[in-house]
N, C-alpha and C positions, 0 to 999 in steps of 0.2 A: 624543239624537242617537246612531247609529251606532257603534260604536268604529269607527276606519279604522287601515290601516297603508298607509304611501309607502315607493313605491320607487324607486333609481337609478339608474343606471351611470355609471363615471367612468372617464376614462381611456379607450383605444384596446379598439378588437372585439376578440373574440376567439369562433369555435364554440361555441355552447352558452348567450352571452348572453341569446335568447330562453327557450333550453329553463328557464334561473335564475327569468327574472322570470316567465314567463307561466306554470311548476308552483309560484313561492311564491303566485301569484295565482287558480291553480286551487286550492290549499290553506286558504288561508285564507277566501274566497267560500266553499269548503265548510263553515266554520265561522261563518258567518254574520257576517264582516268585511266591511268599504268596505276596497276595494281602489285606491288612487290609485297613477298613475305619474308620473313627475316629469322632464318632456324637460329636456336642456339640462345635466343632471349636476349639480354642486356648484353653479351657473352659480344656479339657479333656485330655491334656499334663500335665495341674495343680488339679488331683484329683488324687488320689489313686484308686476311683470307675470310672476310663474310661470308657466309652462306645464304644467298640470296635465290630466292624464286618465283619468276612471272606467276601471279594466279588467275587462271582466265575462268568464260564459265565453265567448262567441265571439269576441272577441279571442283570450284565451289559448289558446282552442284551435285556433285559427287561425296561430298564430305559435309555438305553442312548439316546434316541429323544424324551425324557418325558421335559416340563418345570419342573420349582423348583428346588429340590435339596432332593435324596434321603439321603445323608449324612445331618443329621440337622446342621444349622448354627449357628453363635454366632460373634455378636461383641466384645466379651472378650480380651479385652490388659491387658496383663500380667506385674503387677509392677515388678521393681526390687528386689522389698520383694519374689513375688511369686515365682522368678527366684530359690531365695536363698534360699526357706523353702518350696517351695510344687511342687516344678519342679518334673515329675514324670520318672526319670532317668530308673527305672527298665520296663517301659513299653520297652523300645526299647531295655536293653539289653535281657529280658524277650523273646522278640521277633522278636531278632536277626534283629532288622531296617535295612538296607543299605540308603534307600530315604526316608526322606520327600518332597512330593507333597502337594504341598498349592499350591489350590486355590481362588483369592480374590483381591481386590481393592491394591492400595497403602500403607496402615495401615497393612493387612493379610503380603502385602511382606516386611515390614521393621521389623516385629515382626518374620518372619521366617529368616530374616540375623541373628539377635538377640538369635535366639535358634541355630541358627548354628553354632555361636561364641563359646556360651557358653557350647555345647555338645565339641567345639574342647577344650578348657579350661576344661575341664574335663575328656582328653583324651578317650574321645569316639567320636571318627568323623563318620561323617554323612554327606553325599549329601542333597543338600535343593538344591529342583529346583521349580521355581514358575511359576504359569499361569495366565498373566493378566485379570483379569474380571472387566468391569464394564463400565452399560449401559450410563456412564457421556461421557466416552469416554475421561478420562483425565489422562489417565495415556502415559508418554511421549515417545511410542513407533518411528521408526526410521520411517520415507518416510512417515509422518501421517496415517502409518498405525493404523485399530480400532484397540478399547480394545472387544474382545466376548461377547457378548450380546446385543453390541449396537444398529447393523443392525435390530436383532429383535426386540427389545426395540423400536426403529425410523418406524420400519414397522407396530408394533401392536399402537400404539400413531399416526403413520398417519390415521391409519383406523379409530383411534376414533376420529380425528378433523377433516377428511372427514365428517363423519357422522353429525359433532357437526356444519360443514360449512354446510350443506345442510340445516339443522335445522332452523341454522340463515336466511337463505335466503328461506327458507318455512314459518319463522313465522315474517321475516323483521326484525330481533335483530340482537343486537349484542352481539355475545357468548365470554368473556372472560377466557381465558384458561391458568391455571400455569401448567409445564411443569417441571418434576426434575432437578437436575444439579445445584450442590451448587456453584462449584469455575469455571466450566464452561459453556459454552450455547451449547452444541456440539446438542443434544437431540431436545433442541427447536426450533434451525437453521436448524436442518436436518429435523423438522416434518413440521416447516415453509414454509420452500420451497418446499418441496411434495406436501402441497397441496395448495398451490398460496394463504397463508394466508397474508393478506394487513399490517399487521404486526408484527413481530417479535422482542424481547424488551430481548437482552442479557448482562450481563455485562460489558463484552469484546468489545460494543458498545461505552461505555464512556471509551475511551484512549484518549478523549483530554480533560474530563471535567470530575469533582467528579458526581458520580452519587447520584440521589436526588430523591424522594419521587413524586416532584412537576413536573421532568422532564418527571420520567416513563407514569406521568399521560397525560402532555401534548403529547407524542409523540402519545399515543393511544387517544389522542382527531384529533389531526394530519390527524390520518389516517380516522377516524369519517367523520372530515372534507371533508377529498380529496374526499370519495364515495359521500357525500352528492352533491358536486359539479358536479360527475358523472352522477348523480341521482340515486346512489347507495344506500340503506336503510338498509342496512346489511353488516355483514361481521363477523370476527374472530380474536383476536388479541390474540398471545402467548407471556408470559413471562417466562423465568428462572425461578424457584424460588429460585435462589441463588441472583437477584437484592435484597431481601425483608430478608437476612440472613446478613444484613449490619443494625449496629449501629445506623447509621445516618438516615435512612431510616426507621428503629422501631421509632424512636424521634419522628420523623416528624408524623408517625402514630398514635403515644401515644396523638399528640397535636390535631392530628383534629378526636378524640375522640374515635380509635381505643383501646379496651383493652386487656393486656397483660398479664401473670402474670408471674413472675422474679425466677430467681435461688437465691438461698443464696449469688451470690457476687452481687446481682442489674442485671444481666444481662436479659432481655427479652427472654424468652424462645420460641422462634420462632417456632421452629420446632413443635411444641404444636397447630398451626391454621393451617388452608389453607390458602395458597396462594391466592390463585383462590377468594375464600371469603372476601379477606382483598381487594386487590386489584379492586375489583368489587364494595366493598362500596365505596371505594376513590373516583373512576370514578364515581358515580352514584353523589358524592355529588359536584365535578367537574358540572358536567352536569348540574345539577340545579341550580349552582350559573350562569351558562352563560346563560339558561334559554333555553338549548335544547330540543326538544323532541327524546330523544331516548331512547329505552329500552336493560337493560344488562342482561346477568344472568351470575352466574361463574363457568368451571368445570375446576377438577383437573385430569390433567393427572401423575400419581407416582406407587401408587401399583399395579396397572393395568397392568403396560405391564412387571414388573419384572421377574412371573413365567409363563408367557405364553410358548408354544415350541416354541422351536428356529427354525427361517427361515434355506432353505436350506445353505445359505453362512455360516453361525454360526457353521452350523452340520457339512461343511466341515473344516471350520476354528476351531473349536474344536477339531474334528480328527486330525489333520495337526497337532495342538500343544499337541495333548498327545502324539502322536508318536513322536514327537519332544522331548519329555521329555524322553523316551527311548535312545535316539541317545545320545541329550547331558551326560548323565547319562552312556552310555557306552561308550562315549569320557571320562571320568571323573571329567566333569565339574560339580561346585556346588557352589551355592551363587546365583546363578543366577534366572535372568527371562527366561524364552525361545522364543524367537521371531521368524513366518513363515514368510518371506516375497511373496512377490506375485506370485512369480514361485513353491510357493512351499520349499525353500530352508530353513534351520532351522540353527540358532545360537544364541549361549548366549548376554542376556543383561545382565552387573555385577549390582547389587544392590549396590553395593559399591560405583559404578562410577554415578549411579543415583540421591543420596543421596546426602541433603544439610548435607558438614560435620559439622556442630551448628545442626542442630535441628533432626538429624539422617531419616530424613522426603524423601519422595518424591515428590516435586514440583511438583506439575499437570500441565498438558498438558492444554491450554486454546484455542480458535478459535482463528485464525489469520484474526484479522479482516478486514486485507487489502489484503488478497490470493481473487482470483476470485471467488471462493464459494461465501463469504460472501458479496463482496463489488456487483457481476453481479447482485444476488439477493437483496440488499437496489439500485440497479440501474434499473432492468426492473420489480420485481415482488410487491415488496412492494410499496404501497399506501400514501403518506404523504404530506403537502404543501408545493411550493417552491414558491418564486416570485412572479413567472404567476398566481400563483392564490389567490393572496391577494383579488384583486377586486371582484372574487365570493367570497370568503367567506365573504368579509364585507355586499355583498351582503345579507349574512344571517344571520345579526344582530351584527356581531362580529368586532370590532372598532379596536380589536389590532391581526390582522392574521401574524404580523411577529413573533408574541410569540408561534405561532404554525408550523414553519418553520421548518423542519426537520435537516436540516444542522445547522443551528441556536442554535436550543435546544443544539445538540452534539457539538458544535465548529468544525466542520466537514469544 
């Protein structure tokens, strides 16, 4: 029989999905491999009805500069129950596996060490080689290199806050915009600074002070401020929406009359509102206790730029890591990620050595927010009060413009 290698995805789209699976499956068909793909994610290792499908090349060639994902996905994490009573063992001896290809976020690759383990515990080994995805950009690759997706994900989210700045400065508002990116700001910093939005409001901001509710609000009144001063009447402010995915910060919401509705342990089920929406009534009610005249409205940037195609950089950064996953795989490496660096060159990242050993997890990658990216842009492009400009704003009614001091809010 044939050797074959199957392939995944897990976890949520992202740009470039096709370009992973349909060039690891243009790669190894060249190598005279069965090439399977495997709908349904993690979902379809744990059935006995897999949904399995030959990809030969006109599929692959048909879909690899497609957005989405011709292989369907799934968040499915496999308990240790499923492990032990519905692991589906005979698809792969069935059909003769040699590789698992996953691709997916940090959760797809800790679940694919996990079947690795336990296919060698079971005397049937198998190569697991993984490909990073995901447009957060927090998976902790070497030289900050991205995770695929990203660049397109940052290109199609800058087109639509370009469009959403023009708006604001055609109609004299101010557009409030949440931006994905739960444990980092990678997405809102990179669409931020594209297109000279006055400000930008990431987590990774408050490393010298707990982040708060009251703070996010003042630093986008901040930047209000500074244009008004300019004689600015417009503008754009982006947030993470991983600020608003904090504890502290639902409380604080829940009190000034935001509503939620909770899981079975009390917790706020966040993920349930817009950002963008929550955030924009806050400010709006801000606004009126200081007795401003400005107007907001709020959009979300998330599903939007997930299954767009991928930009050219993705389409080659995809290629580069499926053929990468050929190489490492005919080196005999497995457990691993596969990493291109910037020439070009390909080697393994172990899973093993990524991994907090307590929580078998991967710590995300988060913005460093004292590297020149972050800190050139809060120093020449973003908008906010310092000092010098207490006297205009008191000027415009406001008695306490140190409480809107940018360095101040953050302990900066």
């Amino acid at each position: 029989m044939k050797d074959s290698i199957i392939i995944l995805c897990g976890g949520g789209p992202a740009p470039g999905m096709n370009s992973v699976s349909m060039s690891v499956a243009k790669t190894f068909l060249s190598k005279g491999y069965r090439v399977i793909g495997l709908h349904g994610g993690y979902s379809g290792l744990f059935s006995k009805d897999a949904r399995i499908e030959d990809l030969d090349f006109s599929i692959a060639d048909r879909y690899f500069n497609r957005g989405g994902s011709y292989l369907e996905m799934s968040r499915f994490k496999p308990t240790d129950e499923d492990f032990e009573k519905r692991f589906n063992l005979d698809l792969f001896k069935d059909n003769n596996i040699k590789l698992l290809v996953t691709i997916g976020g940090d959760d797809t690759a800790s679940t694919a060490n996990r079947i690795s383990k336990f296919l060698a515990n079971k005397n049937y080994h198998i190569a697991n080689i993984h490909c990073p995805k995901t447009i957060d950009n927090d998976l902790p690759l070497p030289a900050n290199a991205p995770t695929f997706g990203y660049n397109s994900a940052k290109n199609e989210g800058a087109h639509i806050a370009r469009t959403i700045y023009e708006d604001a400065r055609t109609s004299g508002n101010w557009l409030i915009i949440s931006a994905m990116g739960r444990t980092c700001g990678s997405l809102a910093l990179g669409i931020g600074e594209a297109t000279h939005c006055p400000m930008t409001i990431i987590p990774e901001m408050f490393n010298k002070t707990q982040v708060t509710l009251d703070q996010i609000i003042r630093l986008t009144v901040s930047a209000i401020f500074k244009r008004k001063v300019m004689g600015v009447s417009y503008g754009t402010v982006i947030a993470a929406e991983g600020l608003f995915h904090n504890e502290e910060v639902a409380k604080e919401a829940a009190e000034e009359g935001i509503h939620f509705s909770y899981d079975e342990h009390g917790h706020p089920e966040l993920g349930k509102i817009s950002k963008a929406v929550l955030f924009n009534e806050l400010l709006e009610k801000k606004i009126a206790k200081i007795g401003l005249k400005v107007k907001s409205r709020p959009v979300e940037i998330g599903y939007d730029v997930r299954c767009q195609d991928p930009v050219a950089y993705d389409l080659t950064y995809c290629t580069e890591l499926a053929m990468g996953v050929y190489q490492l795989f005919s080196e005999g490496k497995t457990g691993c990620m596969v990493y291109v660096d910037a020439y070009g060159n390909v080697s393994p990242l172990y899973l093993s050595d990524l991994q907090d050993p307590e929580t078998g997890k991967i710590p995300p990658r988060i913005v460093d927010i004292n590297a020149g990216t972050a800190q050139n842009y809060y120093k020449f492009i973003a908008h906010y009060i310092t000092p010098e400009d207490y006297e205009a704003v008191k000027a415009l009614g406001i008695e306490n413009p140190e409480a809107y001091d940018f360095k101040k809010i953050l302990n900066w």
